[in-house]
C-alpha positions in Angstrom: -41.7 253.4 47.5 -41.8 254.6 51.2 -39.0 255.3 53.6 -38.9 252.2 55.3 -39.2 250.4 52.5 -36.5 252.1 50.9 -34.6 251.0 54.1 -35.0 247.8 54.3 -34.2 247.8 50.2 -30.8 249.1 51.0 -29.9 246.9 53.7 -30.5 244.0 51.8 -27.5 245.4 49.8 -25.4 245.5 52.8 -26.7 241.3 54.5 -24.6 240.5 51.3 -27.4 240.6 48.1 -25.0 242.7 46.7 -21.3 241.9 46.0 -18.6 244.0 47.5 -16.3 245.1 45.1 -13.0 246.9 46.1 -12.1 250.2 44.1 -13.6 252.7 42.6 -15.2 252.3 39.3 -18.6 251.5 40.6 -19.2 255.1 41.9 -17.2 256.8 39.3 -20.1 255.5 37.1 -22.4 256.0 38.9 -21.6 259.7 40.0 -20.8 260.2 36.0 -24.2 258.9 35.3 -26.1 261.2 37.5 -24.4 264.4 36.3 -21.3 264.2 38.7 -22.8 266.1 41.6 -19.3 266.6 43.5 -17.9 269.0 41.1 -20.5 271.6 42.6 -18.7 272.1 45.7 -15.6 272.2 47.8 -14.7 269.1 50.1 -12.4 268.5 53.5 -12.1 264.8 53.3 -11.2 263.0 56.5 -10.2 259.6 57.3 -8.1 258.0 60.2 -9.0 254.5 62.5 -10.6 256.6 65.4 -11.7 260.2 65.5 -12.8 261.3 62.1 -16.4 261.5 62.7 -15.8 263.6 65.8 -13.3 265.6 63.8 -16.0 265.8 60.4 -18.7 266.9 63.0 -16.5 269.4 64.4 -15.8 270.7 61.0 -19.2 270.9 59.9 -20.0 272.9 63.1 -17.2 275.4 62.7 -18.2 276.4 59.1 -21.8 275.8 59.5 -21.4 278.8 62.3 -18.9 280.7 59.7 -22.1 281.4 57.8 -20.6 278.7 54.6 -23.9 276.3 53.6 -21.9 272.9 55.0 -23.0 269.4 54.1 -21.7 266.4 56.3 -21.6 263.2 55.3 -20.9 260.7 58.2 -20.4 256.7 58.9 -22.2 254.8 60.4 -25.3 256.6 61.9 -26.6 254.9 65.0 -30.0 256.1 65.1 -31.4 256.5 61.6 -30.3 256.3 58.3 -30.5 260.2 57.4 -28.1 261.0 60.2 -25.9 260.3 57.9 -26.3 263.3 55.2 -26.8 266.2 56.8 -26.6 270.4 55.9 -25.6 272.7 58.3 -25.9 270.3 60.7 -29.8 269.2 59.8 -30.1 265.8 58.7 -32.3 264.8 55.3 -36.0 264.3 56.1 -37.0 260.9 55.5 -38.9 262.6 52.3 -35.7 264.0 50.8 -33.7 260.5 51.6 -36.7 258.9 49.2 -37.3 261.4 46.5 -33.1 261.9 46.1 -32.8 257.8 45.9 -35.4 257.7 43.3 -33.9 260.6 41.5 -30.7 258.2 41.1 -32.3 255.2 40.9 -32.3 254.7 36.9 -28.5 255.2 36.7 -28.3 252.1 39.2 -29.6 250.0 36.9 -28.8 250.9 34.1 -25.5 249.7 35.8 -26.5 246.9 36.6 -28.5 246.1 33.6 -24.7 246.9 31.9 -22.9 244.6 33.6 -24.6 243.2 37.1 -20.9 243.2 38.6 -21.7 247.0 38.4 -24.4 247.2 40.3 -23.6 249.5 42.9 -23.7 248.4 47.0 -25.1 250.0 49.5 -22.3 252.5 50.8 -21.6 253.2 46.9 -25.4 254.5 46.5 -25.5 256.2 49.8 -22.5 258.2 48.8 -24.0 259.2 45.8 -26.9 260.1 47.3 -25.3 262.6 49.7 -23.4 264.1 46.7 -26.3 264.8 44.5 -27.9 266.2 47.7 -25.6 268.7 48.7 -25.5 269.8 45.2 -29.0 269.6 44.3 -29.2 272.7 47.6 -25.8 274.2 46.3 -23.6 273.7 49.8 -20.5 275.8 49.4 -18.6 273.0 51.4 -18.8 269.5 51.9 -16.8 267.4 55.0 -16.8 264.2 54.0 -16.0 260.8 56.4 -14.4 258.2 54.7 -16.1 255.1 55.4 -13.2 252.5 55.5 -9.8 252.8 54.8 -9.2 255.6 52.0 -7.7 254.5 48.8 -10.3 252.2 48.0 -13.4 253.9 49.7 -16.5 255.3 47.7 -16.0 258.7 49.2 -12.6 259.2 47.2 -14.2 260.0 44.3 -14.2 263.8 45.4 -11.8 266.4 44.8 -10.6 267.7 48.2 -9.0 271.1 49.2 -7.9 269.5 52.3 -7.2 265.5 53.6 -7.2 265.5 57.1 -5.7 261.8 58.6 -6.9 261.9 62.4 -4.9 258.7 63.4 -3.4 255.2 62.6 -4.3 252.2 64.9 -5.1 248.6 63.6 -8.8 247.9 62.5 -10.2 246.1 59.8 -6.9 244.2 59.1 -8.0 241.7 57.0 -9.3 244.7 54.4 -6.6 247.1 55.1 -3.4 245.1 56.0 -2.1 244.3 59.7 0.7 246.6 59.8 0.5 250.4 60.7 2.1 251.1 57.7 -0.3 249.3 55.1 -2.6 251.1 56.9 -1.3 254.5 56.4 -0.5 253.7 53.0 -4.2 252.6 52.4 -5.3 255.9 54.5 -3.1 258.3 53.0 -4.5 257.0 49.5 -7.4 260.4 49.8 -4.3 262.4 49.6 -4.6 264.5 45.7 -2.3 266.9 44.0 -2.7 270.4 45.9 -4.0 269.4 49.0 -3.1 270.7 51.7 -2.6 267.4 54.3 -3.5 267.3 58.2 -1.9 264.6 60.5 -2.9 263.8 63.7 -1.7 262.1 66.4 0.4 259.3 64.3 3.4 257.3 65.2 6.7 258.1 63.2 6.9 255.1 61.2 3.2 255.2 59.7 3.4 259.1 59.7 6.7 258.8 56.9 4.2 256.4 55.0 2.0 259.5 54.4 4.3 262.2 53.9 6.0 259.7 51.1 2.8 260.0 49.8 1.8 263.4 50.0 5.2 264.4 48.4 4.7 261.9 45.3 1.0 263.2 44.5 2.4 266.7 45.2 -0.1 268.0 48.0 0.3 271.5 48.4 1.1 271.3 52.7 1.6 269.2 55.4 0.5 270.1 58.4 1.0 268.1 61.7 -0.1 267.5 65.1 2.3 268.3 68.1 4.7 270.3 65.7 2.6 272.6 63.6 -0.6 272.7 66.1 -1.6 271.4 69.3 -3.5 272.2 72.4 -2.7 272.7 76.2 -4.6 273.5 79.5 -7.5 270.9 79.2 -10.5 271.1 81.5 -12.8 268.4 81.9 -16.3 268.2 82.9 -19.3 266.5 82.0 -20.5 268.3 78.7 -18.6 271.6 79.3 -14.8 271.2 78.0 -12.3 273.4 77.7 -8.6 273.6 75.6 -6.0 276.4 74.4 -5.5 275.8 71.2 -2.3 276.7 69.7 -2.8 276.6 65.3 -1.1 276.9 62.2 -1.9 280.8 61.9 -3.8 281.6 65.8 -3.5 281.2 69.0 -7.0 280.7 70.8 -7.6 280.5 74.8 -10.2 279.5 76.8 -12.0 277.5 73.7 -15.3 276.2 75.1 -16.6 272.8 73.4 -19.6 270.4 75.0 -18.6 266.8 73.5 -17.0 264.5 75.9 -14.5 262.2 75.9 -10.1 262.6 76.9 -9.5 262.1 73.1 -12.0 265.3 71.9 -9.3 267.7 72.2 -6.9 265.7 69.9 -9.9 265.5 67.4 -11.5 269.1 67.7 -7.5 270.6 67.6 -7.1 268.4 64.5 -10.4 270.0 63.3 -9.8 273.7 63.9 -6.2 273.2 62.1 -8.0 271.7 59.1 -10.4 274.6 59.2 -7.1 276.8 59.0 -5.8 274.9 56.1 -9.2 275.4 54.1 -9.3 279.0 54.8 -6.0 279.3 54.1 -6.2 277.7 50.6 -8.9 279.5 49.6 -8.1 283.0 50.9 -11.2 283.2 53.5 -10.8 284.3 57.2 -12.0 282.3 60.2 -13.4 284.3 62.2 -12.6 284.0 65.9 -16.3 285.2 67.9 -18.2 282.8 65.5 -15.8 280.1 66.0 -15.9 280.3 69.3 -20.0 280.4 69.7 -20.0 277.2 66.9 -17.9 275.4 69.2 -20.0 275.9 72.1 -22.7 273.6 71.3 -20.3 271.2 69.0 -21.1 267.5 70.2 -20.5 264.1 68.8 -23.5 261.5 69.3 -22.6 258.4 70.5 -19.2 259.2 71.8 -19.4 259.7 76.0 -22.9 261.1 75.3 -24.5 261.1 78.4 -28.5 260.3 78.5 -30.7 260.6 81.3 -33.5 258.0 81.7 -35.5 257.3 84.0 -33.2 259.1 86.8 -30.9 257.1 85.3 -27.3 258.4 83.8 -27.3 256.4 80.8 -23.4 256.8 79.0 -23.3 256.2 75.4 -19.7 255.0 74.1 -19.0 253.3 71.0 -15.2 252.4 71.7 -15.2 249.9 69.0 -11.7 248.7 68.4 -8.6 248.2 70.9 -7.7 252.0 71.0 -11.5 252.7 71.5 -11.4 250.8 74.8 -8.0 252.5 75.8 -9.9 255.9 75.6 -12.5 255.1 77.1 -10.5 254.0 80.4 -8.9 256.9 80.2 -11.8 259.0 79.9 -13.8 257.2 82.3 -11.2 257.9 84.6 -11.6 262.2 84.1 -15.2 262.4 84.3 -16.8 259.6 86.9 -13.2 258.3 88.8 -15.3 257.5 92.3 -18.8 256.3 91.0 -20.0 252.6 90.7 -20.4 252.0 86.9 -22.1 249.1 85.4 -21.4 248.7 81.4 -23.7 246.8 78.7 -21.4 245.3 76.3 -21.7 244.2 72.3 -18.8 243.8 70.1 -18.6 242.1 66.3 -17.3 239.2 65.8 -14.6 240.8 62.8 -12.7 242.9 66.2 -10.0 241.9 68.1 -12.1 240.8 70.8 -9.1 239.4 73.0 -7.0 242.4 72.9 -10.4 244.5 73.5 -11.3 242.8 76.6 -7.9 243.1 78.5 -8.9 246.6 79.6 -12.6 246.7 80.4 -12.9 244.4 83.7 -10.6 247.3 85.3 -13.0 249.9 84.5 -16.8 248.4 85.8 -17.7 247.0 88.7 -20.5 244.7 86.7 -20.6 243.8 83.1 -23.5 242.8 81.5 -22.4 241.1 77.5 -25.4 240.7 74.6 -25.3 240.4 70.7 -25.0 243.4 68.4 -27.7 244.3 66.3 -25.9 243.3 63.1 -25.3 240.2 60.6 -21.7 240.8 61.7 -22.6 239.5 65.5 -22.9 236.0 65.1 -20.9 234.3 68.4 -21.7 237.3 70.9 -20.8 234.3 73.9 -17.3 234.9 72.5 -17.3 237.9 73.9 -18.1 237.0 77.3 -15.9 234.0 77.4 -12.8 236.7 76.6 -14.0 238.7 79.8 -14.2 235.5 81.9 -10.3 235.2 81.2 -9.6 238.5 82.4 -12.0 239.0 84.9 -13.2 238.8 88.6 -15.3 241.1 87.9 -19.4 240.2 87.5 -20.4 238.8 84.0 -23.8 238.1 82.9 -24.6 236.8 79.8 -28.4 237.6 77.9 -27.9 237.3 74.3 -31.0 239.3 73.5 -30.4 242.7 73.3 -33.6 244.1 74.4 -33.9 242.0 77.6 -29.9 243.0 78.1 -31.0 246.1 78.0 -34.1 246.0 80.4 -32.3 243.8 83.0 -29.1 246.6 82.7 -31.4 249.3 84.1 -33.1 246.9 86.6 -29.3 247.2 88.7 -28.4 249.9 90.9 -25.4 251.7 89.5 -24.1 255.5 89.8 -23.6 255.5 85.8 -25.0 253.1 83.1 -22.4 252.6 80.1 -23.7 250.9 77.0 -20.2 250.6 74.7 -18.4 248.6 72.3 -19.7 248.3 69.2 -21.6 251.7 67.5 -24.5 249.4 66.1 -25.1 248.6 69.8 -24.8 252.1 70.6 -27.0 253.3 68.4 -29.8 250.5 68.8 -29.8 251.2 72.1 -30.4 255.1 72.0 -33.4 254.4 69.7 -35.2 252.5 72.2 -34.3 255.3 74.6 -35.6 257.8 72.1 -38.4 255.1 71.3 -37.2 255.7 67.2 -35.3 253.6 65.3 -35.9 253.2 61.3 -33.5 249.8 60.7 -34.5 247.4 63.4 -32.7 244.5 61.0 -29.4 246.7 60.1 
């Protein structure tokens, strides 16, 4: 088996060839089955509706530059598959994403073969795959994203020293409940006994939800945003950012960062903090010159990633729910207030489309809506017909996403925005890098 066959084996798991089956006892069989890798190492787990993979990239910079061998396993990639495992910052080779599959694949069929309601789906075998790697090339420290939710979600099958919750918006309500605090309840479910917790940005209500539940597990700490750390003097300019961060045991000024975006320092504070609580349970010191340097070339793909292209400023911004869109207003509004912006525009049909659209006809001067590279994009014209309620603003409709795309950079804008949805995102920086490995994801 190649790569791209391997590929295109795995997302035939995820079109729905493979049942999805809430909880955990797939991947606790299938992790026992292959030795259970995750015992090898130490973990920060991180979940929360938006900033988590900016806060687990963040986190596997700072340690990464602390000298500690750091895995990171992130959801969803936009590029390629292997961005989403990933030592010290390196994603797998396409070899290694192969040879550690095969290395696993027996004990997924043997599950099946068991009982086929066992056979594992695709995030299941993913995760497994990234645990066996990291401890297969003995990482001292793993960050691990949860994919949806918490409770339920393959990734909390690991032991964590720390469970950072970033924040508590509505997403995926149908899977996780449409209240804030079924959320955090279904969020706070990665909490274990001796953890030390770290809360972000989170509304009271939702915010007692988790302590509740940090208390009855008996975590070890809470730590939280705005009370026990936060940051102050924010400078913003295009990939060179600036905050004071005031922390849980430091103080540090003048902290230098390249990602983008008005709602980085809420996820890189949230970051340093759980790097505090790490070091702190385990005795190590962080040390302030290498933090600094590691922080200097931190950035988060996909999120206010600018791209140039053909002289053109190509914006990447996956704001993919209704607090997505909010920040990217907002942070539209720091880094290119007087410019003439054009956006390209995919969301799933599974959002809250309505409430999405309210905000973007305020923010471009022309808005160009196509289908999202993904079985879950099925009535893309939905999307446009929302905008046309809210809007004066200039909407085109070309359902094909390459011809979108082409068209898009045909118009004569200051700034290009492609945003909504991440798959969109990312299929669109793989024709700009002229690479993509899951054309049918």
């Amino acid at each position: 088996m190649n790569f791209d066959q391997l590929v295109n084996t795995l997302y035939g798991r995820r079109a729905g060839n493979v049942k999805i089956k809430l909880g955990l006892e797939r991947i606790q069989k299938l992790i026992e089955a292959i030795g259970n890798p995750h015992k090898n190492f130490k973990v920060i787990h991180v979940a929360g509706t938006n900033g988590k993979g900016s806060i687990t990239k963040a986190l596997a910079t700072i340690f990464s530059g602390q000298g500690l061998k750091t895995g990171s396993f992130i959801s969803p990639h936009l590029v390629s598959i292997t961005e989403r495992i990933n030592i010290n910052n390196s994603q797998i080779s396409k070899e290694e994403f192969v040879k550690v599959y095969q290395e696993i694949e027996p004990a997924i069929y043997s599950l099946k073969e068991t009982d086929p309601e066992m056979e594992p789906s695709f995030f299941e075998i993913i995760t497994a795959m990234a645990l066996k790697y990291f401890a297969d090339n003995k990482v001292e420290l793993a960050i691990m994203e949860v994919g949806l939710g918490g409770r339920l979600d393959s990734t909390n099958v690991v032991d964590s020293d720390v469970s950072v919750i970033s924040t508590i918006q509505k997403d995926h309500i149908k899977i996780l409940g449409d209240t804030l605090e079924a959320i955090a309840g279904e969020k706070a479910g990665i909490i274990k006994k001796g953890n030390i917790v770290v809360l972000g940005d989170i509304p009271e209500s939702p915010k007692k939800v988790i302590k509740e539940k940090a208390k009855s597990v008996d975590a070890l700490k809470l730590y939280e945003y705005d009370k026990d750390f936060k940051f102050s003097k924010t400078r913003y300019s295009m990939n060179w950012n600036m905050i004071n961060y005031s922390g849980i045991s430091k103080t540090y000024d003048d902290l230098v960062f390249k990602s983008n975006g008005s709602y980085q320092p809420h996820n890189l504070s949230v970051a340093i903090a759980a790097a505090e609580s790490f070091c702190e349970k385990n005795q190590m010191n962080l040390d302030e010159t290498k933090l600094r340097e590691s922080l200097k070339t931190y950035s988060w793909e996909g999120r206010f990633e600018l791209i140039e292209y053909n002289n053109k400023r190509i914006i990447l911004e996956g704001a993919h729910n209704v607090d997505g869109i909010k920040m990217l207003k907002k942070t539209v509004s720091l880094y290119t207030p007087f410019s003439r912006k054009i956006a390209l525009i995919g969301i799933l049909d599974d959002k809250d489309i309505s409430e999405m659209v309210e905000e973007i006809p305020s923010i471009f001067e022309k808005i160009i809506v196509t289908s999202v590279p993904s079985h879950r994009s099925v009535n893309p014209k939905n999307v446009r017909e929302e905008l046309q309620k809210h809007s004066k603003t200039v909407i085109e409709y070309i359902e094909n996403t390459e011809k979108a795309f082409e068209h898009f950079l045909k118009e004569s804008y200051d700034y290009y925005f492609v945003t909504g949805s991440l798959y969109l995102v990312g299929y669109i920086k793989g024709l700009l890098l002229n690479k993509r490995d899951d054309k049918n994801a």
